[in-house]
N, CA, C and O atoms as CSV, one atom per row, in Angstrom:
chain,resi,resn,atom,element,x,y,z
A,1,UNK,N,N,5.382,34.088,23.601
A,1,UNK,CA,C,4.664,32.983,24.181
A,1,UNK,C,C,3.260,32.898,23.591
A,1,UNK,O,O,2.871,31.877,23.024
A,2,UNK,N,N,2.480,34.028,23.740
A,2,UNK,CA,C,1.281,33.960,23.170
A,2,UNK,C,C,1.343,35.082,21.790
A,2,UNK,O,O,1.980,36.127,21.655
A,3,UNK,N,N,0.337,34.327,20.807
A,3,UNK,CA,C,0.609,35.397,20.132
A,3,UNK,C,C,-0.696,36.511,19.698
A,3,UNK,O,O,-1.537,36.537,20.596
A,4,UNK,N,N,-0.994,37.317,18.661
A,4,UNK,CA,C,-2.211,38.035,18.988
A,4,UNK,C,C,-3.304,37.187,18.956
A,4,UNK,O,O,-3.959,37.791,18.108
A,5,UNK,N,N,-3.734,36.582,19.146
A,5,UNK,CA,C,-4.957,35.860,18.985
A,5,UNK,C,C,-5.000,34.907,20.348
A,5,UNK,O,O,-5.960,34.136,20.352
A,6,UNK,N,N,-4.263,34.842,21.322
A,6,UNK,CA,C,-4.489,34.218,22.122
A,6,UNK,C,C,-4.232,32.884,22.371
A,6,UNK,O,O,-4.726,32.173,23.246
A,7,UNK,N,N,-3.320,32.573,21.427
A,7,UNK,CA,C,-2.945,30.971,21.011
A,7,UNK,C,C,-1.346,30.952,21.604
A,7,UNK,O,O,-0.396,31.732,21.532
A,8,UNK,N,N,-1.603,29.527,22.274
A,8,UNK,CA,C,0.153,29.562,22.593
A,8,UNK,C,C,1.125,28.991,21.170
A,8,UNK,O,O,0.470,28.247,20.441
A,9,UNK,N,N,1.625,29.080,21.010
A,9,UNK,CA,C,2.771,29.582,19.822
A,9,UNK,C,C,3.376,27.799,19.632
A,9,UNK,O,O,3.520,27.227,20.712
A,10,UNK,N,N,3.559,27.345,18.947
A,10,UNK,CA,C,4.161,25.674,18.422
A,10,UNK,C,C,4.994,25.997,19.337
A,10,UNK,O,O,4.825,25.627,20.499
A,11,UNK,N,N,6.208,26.872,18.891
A,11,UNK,CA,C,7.380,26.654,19.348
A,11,UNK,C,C,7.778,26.672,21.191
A,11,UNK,O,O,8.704,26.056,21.719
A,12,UNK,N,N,6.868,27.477,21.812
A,12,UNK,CA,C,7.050,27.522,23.064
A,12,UNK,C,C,6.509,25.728,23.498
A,12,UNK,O,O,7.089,25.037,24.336
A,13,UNK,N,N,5.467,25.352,22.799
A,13,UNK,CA,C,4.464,24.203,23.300
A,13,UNK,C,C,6.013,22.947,23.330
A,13,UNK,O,O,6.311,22.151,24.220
A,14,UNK,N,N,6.623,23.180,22.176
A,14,UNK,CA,C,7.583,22.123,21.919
A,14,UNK,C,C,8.942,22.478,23.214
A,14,UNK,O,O,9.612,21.792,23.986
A,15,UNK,N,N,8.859,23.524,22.967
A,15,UNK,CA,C,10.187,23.618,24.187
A,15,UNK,C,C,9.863,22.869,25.466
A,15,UNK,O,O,10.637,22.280,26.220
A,16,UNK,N,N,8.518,23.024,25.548
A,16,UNK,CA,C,8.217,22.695,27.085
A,16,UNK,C,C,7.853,20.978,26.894
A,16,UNK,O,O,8.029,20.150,27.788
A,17,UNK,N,N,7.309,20.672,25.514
A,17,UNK,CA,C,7.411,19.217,25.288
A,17,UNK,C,C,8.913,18.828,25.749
A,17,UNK,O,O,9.043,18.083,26.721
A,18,UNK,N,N,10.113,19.348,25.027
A,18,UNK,CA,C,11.462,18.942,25.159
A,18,UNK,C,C,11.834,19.049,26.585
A,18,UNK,O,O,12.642,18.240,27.040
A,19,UNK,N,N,11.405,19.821,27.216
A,19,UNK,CA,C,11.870,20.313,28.996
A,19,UNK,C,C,10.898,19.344,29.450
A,19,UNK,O,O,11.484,18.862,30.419
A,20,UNK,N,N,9.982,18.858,29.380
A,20,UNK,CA,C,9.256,17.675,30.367
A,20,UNK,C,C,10.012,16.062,30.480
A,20,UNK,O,O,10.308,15.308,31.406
A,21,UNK,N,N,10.147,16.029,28.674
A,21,UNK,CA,C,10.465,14.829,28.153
A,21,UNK,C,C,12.387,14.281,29.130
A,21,UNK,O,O,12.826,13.200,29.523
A,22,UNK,N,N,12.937,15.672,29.135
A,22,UNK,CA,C,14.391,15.507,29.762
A,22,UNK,C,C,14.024,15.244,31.193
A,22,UNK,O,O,14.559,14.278,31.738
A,23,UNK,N,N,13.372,15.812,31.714
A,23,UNK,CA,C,12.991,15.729,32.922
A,23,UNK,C,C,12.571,14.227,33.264
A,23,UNK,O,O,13.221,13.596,34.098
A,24,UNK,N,N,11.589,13.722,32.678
A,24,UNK,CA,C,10.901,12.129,32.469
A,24,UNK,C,C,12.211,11.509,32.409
A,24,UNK,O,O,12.498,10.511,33.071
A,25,UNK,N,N,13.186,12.232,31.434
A,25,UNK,CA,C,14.043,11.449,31.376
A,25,UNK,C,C,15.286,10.821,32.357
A,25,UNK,O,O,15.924,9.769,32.407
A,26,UNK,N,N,15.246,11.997,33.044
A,26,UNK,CA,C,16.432,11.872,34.101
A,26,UNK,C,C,15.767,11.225,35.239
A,26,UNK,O,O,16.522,10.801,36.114
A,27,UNK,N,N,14.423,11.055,35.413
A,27,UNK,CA,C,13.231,10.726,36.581
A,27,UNK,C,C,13.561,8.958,36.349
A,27,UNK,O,O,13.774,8.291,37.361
A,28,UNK,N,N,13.584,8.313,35.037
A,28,UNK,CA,C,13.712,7.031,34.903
A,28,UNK,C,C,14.507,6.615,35.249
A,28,UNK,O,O,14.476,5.630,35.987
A,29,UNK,N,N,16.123,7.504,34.650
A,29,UNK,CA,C,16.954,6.780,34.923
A,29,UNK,C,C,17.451,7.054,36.439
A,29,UNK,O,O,18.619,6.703,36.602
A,30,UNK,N,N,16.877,7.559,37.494
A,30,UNK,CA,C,17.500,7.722,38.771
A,30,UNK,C,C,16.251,6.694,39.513
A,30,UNK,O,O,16.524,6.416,40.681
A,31,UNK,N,N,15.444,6.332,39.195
A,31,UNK,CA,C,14.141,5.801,40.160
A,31,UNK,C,C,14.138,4.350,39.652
A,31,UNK,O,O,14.002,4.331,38.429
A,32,UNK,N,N,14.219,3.425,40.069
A,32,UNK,CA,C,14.317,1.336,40.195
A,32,UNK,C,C,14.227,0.934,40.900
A,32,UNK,O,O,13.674,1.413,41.890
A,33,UNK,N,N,14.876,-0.567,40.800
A,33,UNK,CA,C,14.837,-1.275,41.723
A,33,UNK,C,C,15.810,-1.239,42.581
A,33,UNK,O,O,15.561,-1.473,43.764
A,34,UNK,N,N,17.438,-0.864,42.058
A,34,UNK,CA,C,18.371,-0.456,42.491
A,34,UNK,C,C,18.217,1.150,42.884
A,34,UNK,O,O,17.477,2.015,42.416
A,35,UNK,N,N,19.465,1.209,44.194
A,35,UNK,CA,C,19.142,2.776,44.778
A,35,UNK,C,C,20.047,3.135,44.306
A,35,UNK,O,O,21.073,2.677,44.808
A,36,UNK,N,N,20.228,4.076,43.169
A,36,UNK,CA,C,20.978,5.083,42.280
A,36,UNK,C,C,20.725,6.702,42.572
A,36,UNK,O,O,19.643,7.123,42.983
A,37,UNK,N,N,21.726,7.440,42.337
A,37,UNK,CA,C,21.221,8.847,42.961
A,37,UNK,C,C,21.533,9.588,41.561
A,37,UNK,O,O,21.662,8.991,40.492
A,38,UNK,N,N,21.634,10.983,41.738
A,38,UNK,CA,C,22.052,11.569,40.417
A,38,UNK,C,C,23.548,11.284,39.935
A,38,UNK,O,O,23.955,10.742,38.908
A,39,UNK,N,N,24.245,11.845,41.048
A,39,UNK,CA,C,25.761,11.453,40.588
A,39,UNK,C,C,25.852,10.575,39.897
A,39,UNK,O,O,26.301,10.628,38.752
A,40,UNK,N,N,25.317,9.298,40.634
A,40,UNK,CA,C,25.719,7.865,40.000
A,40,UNK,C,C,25.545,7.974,38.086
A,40,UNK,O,O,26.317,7.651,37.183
A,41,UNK,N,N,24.206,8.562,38.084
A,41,UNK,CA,C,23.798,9.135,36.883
A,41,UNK,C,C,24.594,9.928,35.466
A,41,UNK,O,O,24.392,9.732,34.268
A,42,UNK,N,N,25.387,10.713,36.031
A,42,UNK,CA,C,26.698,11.290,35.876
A,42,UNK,C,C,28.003,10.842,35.836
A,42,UNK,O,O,28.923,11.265,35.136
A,43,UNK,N,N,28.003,10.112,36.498
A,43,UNK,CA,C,28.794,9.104,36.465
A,43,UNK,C,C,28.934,8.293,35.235
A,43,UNK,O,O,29.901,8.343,34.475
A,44,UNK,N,N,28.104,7.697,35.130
A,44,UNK,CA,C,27.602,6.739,33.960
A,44,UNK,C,C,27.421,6.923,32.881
A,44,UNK,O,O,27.323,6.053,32.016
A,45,UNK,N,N,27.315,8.504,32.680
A,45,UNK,CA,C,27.258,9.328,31.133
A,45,UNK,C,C,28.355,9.414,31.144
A,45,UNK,O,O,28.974,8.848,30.243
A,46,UNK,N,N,29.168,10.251,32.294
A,46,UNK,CA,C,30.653,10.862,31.752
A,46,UNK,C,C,31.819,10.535,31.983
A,46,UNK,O,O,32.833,11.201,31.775
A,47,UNK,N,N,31.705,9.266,32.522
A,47,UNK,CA,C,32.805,8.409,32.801
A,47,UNK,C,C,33.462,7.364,32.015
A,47,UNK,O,O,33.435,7.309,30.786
A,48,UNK,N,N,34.029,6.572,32.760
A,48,UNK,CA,C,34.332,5.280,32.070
A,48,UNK,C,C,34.672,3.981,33.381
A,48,UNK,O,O,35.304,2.930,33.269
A,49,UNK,N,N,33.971,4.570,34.577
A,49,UNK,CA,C,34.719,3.650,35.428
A,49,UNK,C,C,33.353,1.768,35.380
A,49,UNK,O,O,32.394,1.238,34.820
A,50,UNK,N,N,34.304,1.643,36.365
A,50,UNK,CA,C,32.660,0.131,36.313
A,50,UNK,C,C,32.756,0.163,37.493
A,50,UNK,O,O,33.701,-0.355,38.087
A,51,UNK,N,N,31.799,0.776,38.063
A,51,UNK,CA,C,31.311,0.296,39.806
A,51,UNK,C,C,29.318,-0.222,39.495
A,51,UNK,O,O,28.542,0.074,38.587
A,52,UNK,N,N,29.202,-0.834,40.398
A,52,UNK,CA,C,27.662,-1.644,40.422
A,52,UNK,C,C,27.209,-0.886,39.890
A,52,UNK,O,O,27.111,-1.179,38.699
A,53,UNK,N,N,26.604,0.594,40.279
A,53,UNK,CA,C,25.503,1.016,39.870
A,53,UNK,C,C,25.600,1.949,38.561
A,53,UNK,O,O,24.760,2.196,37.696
A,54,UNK,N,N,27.130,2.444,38.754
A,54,UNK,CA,C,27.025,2.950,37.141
A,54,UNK,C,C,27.006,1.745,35.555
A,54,UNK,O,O,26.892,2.007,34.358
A,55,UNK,N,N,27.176,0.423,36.295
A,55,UNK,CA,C,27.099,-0.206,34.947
A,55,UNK,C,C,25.147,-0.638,34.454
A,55,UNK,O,O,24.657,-0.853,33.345
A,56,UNK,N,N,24.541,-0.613,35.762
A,56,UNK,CA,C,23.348,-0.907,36.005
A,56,UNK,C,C,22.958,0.508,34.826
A,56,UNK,O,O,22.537,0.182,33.717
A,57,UNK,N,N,23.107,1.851,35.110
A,57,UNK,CA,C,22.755,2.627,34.281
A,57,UNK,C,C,23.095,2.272,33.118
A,57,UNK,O,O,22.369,1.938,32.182
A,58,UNK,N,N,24.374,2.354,33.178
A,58,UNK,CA,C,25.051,2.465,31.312
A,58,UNK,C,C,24.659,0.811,30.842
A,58,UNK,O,O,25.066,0.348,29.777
A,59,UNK,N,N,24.164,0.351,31.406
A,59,UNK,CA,C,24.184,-1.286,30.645
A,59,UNK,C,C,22.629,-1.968,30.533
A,59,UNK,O,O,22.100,-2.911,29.945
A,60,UNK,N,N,22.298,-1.050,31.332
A,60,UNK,CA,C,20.459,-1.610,31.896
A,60,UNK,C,C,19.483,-0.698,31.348
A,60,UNK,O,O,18.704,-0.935,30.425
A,61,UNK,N,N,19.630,0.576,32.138
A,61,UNK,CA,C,18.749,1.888,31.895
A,61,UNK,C,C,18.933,2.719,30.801
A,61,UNK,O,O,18.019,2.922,30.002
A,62,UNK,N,N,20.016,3.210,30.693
A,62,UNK,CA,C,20.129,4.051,29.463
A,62,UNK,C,C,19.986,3.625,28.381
A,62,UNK,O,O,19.054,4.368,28.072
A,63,UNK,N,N,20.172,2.896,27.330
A,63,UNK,CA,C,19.641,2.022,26.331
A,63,UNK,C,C,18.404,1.554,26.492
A,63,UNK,O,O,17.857,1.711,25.401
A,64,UNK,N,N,17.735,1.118,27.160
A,64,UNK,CA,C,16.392,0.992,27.849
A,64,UNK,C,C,15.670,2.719,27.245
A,64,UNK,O,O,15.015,2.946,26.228
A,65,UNK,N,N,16.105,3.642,28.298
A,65,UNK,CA,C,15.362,4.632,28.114
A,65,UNK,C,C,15.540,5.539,26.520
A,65,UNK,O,O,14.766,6.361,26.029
A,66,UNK,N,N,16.603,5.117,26.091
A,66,UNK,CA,C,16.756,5.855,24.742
A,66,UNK,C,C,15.974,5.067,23.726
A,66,UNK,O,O,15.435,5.875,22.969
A,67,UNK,N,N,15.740,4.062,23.456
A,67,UNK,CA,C,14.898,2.550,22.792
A,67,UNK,C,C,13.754,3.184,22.901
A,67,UNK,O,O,13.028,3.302,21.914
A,68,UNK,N,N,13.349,3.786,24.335
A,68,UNK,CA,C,11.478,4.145,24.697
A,68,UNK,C,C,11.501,5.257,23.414
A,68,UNK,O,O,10.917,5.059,22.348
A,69,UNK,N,N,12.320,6.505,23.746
A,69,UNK,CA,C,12.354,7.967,23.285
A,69,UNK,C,C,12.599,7.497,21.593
A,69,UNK,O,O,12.247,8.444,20.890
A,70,UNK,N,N,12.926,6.720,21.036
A,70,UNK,CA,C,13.103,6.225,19.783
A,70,UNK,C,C,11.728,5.661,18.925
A,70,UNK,O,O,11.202,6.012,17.869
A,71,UNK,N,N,11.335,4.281,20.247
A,71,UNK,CA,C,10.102,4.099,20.067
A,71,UNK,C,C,8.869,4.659,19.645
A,71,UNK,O,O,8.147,4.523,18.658
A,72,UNK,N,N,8.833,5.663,21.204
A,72,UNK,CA,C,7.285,6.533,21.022
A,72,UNK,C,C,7.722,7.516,19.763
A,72,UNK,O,O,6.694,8.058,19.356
A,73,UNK,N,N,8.844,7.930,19.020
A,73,UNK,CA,C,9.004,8.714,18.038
A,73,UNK,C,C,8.633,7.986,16.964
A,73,UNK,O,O,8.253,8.524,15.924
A,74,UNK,N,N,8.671,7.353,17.043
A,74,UNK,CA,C,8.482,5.874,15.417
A,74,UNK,C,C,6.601,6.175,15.608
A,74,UNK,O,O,5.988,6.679,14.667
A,75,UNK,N,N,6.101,5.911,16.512
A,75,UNK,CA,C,5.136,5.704,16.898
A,75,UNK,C,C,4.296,6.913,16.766
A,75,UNK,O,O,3.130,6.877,16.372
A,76,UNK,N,N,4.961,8.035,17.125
A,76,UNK,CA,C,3.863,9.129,16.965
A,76,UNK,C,C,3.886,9.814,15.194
A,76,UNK,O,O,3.094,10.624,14.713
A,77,UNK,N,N,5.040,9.168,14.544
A,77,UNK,CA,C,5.461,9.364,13.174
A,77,UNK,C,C,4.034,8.589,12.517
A,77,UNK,O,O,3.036,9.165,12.084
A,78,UNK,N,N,4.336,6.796,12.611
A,78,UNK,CA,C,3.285,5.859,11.775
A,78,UNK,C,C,1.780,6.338,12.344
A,78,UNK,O,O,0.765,6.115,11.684
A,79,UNK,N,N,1.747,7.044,13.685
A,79,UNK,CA,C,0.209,7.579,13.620
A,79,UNK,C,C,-0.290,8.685,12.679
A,79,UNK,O,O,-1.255,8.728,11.915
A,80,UNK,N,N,1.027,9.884,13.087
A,80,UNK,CA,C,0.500,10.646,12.126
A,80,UNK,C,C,0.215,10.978,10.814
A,80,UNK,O,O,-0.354,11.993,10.410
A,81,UNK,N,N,0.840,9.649,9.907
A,81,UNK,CA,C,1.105,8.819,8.448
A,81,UNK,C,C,-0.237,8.606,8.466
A,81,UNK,O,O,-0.943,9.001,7.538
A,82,UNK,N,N,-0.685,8.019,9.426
A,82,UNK,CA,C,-1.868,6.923,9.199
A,82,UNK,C,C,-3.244,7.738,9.059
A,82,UNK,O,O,-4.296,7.397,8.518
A,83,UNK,N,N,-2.874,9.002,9.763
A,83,UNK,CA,C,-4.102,9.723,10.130
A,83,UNK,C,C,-4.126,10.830,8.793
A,83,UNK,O,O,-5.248,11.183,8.429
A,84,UNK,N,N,-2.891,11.410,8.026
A,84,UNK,CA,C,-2.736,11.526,6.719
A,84,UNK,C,C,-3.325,11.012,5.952
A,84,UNK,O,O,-4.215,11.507,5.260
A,85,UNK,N,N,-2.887,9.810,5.941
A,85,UNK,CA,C,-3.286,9.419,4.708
A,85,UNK,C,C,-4.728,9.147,4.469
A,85,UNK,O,O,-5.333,9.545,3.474
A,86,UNK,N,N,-5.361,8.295,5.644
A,86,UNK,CA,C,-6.620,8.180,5.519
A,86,UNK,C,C,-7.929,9.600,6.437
A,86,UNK,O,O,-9.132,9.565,6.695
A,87,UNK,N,N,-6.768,10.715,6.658
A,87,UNK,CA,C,-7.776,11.893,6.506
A,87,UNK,C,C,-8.570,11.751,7.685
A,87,UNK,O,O,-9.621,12.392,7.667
A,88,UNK,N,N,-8.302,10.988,8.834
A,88,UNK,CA,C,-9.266,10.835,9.759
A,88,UNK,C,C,-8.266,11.159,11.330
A,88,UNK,O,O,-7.310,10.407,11.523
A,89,UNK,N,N,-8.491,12.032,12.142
A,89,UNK,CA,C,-8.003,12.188,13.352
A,89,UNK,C,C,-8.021,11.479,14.476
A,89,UNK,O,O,-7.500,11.909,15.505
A,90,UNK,N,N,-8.827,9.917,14.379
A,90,UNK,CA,C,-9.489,9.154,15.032
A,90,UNK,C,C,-8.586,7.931,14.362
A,90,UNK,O,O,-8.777,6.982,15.124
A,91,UNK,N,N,-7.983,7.638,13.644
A,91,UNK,CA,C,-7.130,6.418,13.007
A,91,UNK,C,C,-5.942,5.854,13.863
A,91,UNK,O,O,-5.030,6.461,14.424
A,92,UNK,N,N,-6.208,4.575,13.800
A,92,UNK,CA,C,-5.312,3.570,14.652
A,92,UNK,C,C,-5.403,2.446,13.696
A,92,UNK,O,O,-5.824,2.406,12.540
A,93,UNK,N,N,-4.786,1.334,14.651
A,93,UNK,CA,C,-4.216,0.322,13.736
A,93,UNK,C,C,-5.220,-0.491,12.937
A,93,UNK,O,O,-5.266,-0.967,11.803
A,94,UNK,N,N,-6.029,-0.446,14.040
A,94,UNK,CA,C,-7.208,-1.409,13.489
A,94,UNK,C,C,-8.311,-1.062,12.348
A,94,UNK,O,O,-9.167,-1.732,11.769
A,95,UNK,N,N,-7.873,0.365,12.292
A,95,UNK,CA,C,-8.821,1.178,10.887
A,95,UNK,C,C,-8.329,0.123,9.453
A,95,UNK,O,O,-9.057,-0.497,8.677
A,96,UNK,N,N,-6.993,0.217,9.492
A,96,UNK,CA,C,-6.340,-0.421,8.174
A,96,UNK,C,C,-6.582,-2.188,8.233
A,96,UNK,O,O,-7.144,-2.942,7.439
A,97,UNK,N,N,-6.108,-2.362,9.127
A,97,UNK,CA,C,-6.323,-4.183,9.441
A,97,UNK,C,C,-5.192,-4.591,9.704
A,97,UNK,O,O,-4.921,-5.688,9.215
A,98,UNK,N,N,-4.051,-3.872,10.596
A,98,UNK,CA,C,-2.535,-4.185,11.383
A,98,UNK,C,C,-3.383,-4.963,12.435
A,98,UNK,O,O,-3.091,-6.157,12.362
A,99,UNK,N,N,-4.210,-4.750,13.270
A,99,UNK,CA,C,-4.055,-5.141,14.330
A,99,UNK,C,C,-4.727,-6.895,14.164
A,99,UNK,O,O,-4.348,-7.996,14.563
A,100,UNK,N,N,-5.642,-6.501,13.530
A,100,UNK,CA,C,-6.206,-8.311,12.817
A,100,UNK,C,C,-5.350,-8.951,12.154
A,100,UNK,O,O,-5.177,-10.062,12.653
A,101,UNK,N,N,-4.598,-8.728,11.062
A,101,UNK,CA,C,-3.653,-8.996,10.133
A,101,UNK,C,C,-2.918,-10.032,11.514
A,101,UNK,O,O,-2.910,-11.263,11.509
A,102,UNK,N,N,-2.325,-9.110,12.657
A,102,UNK,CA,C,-1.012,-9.613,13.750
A,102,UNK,C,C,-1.869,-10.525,13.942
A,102,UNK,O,O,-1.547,-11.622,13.485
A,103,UNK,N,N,-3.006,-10.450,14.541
A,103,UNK,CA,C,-3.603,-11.421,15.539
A,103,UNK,C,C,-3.751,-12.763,14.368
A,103,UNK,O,O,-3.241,-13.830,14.709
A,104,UNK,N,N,-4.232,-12.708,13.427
A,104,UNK,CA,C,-3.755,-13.939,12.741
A,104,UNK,C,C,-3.224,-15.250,12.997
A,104,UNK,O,O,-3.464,-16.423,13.282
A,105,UNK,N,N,-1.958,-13.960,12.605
A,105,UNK,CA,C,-0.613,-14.461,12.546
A,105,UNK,C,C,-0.241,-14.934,13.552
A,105,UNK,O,O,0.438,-15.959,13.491
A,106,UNK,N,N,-0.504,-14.451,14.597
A,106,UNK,CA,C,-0.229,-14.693,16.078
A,106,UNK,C,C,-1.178,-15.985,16.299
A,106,UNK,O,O,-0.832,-16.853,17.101
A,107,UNK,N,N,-2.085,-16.063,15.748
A,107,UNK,CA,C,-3.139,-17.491,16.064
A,107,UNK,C,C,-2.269,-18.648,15.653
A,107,UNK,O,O,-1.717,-19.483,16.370
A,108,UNK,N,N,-2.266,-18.502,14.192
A,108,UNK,CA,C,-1.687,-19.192,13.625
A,108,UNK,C,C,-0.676,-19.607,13.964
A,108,UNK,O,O,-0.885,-20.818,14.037
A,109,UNK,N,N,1.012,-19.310,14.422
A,109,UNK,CA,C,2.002,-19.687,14.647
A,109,UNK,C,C,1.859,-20.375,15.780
A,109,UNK,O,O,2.430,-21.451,15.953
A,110,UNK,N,N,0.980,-19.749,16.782
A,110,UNK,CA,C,1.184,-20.747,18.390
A,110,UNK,C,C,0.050,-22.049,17.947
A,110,UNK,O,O,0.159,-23.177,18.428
A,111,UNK,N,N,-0.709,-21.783,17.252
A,111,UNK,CA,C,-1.528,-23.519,17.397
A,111,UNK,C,C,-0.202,-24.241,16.500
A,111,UNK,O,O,0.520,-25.012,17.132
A,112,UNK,N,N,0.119,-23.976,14.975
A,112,UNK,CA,C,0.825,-25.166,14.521
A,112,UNK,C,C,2.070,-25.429,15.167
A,112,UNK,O,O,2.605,-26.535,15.236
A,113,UNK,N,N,2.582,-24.165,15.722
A,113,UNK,CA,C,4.385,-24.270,16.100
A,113,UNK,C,C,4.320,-23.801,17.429
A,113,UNK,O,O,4.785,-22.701,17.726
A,114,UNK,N,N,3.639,-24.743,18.471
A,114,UNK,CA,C,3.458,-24.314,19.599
A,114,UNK,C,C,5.043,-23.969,20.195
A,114,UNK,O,O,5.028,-22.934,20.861
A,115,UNK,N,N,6.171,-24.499,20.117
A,115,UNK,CA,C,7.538,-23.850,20.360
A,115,UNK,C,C,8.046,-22.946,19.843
A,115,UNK,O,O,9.133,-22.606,20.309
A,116,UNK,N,N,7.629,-22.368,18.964
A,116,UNK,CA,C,8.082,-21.212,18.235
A,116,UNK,C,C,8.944,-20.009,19.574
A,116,UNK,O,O,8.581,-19.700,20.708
A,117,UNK,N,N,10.434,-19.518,18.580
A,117,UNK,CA,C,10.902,-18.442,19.827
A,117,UNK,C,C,10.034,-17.089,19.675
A,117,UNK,O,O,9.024,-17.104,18.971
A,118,UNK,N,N,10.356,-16.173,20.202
A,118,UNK,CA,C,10.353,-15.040,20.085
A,118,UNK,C,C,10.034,-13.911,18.541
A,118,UNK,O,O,9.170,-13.207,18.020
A,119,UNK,N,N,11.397,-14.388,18.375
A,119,UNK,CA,C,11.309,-14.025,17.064
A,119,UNK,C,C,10.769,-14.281,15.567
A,119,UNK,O,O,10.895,-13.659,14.512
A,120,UNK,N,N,9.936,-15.786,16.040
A,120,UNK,CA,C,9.815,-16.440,14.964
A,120,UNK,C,C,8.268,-15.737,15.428
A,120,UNK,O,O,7.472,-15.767,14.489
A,121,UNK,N,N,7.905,-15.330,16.263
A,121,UNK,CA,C,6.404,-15.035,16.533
A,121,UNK,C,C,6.303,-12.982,15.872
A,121,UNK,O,O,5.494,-12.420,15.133
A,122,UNK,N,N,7.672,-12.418,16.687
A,122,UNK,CA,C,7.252,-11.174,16.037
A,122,UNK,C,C,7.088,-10.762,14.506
A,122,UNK,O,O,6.444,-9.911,13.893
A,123,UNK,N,N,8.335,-12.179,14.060
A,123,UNK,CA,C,7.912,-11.772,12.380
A,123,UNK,C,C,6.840,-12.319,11.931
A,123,UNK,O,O,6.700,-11.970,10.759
A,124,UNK,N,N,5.948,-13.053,12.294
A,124,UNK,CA,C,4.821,-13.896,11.654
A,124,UNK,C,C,4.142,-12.665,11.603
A,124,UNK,O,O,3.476,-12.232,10.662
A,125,UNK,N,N,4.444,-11.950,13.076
A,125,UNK,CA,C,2.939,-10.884,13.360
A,125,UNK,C,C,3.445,-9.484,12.397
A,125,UNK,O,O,2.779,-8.483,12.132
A,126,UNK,N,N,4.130,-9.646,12.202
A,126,UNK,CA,C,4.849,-8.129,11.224
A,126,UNK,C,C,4.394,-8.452,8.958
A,126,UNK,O,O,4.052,-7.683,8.060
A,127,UNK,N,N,4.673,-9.928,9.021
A,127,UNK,CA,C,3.857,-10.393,8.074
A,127,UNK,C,C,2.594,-10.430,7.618
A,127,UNK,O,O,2.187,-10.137,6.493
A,128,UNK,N,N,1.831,-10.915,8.824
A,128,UNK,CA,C,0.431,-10.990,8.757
A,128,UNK,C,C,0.095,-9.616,8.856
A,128,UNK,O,O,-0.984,-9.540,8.268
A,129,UNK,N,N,0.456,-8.291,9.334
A,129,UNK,CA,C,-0.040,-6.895,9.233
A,129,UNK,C,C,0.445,-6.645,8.470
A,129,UNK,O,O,-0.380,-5.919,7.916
A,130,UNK,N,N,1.412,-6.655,7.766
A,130,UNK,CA,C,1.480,-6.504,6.288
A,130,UNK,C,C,0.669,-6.732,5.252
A,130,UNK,O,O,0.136,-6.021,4.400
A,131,UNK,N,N,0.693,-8.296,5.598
A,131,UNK,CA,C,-0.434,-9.015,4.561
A,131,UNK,C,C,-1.607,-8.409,4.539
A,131,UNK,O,O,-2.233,-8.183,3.504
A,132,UNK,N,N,-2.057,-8.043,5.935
A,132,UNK,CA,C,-3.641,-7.562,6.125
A,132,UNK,C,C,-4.001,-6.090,5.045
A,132,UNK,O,O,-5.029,-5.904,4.394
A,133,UNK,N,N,-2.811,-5.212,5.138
A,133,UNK,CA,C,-3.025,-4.138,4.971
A,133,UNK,C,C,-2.649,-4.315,2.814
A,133,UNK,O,O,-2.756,-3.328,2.086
């Protein structure tokens, strides 16, 4: 756990990262708007039946919560790229010009194409931080 110097050790720090993160994890998918318990939970991983609340998991929550755990991994990856490359421990989006680049883009599409969907707005803003950078 500790080693001579008094430092806790990567590998214990990460286990207990991995043991919180499961924990968070099973905390999401049992706590909503719907009243789900653990079973139901269990259910919904190791089954195959369709009753209300196990499809609410397997169709709502779980994809939901695996998307987050995917997410913040993408996310703590392009930070630590970012903080690489430009050598600074303090680096975010707006060091490079992602976050101006979006906002742009984002100006731009809603004044000329005030109907624009969804998608026509996230790629403008994925362009324009491109462009910026």
């Amino acid at each position: 756990m500790r080693g001579n110097d008094g430092v806790i050790s990567f590998g214990f720090k990460l286990f207990i990262a991995i043991i919180l993160m499961v924990f968070a994890f099973i905390i999401s998918m049992v706590f909503g708007a719907a009243e789900v318990s653990l079973h139901d939970v269990w259910l919904a991983i190791s089954t195959n039946i369709k009753v209300d609340k196990v499809l609410i998991i397997r169709e709502i929550r779980l994809p939901r919560e695996i998307a987050a755990i995917f997410v913040g991994a993408a996310l703590a990856v392009a930070g630590a790229i970012m903080q690489g490359i430009t050598k600074n421990p303090l680096a975010d989006p707006s060091l490079l010009g992602l976050t101006s680049g979006a906002n742009l883009a984002l100006t731009i599409v809603i004044a000329f194409f005030p109907s624009a969907n969804y998608m026509v707005i996230l790629v403008s803003c994925f362009i324009g931080s491109a462009l910026a950078v």
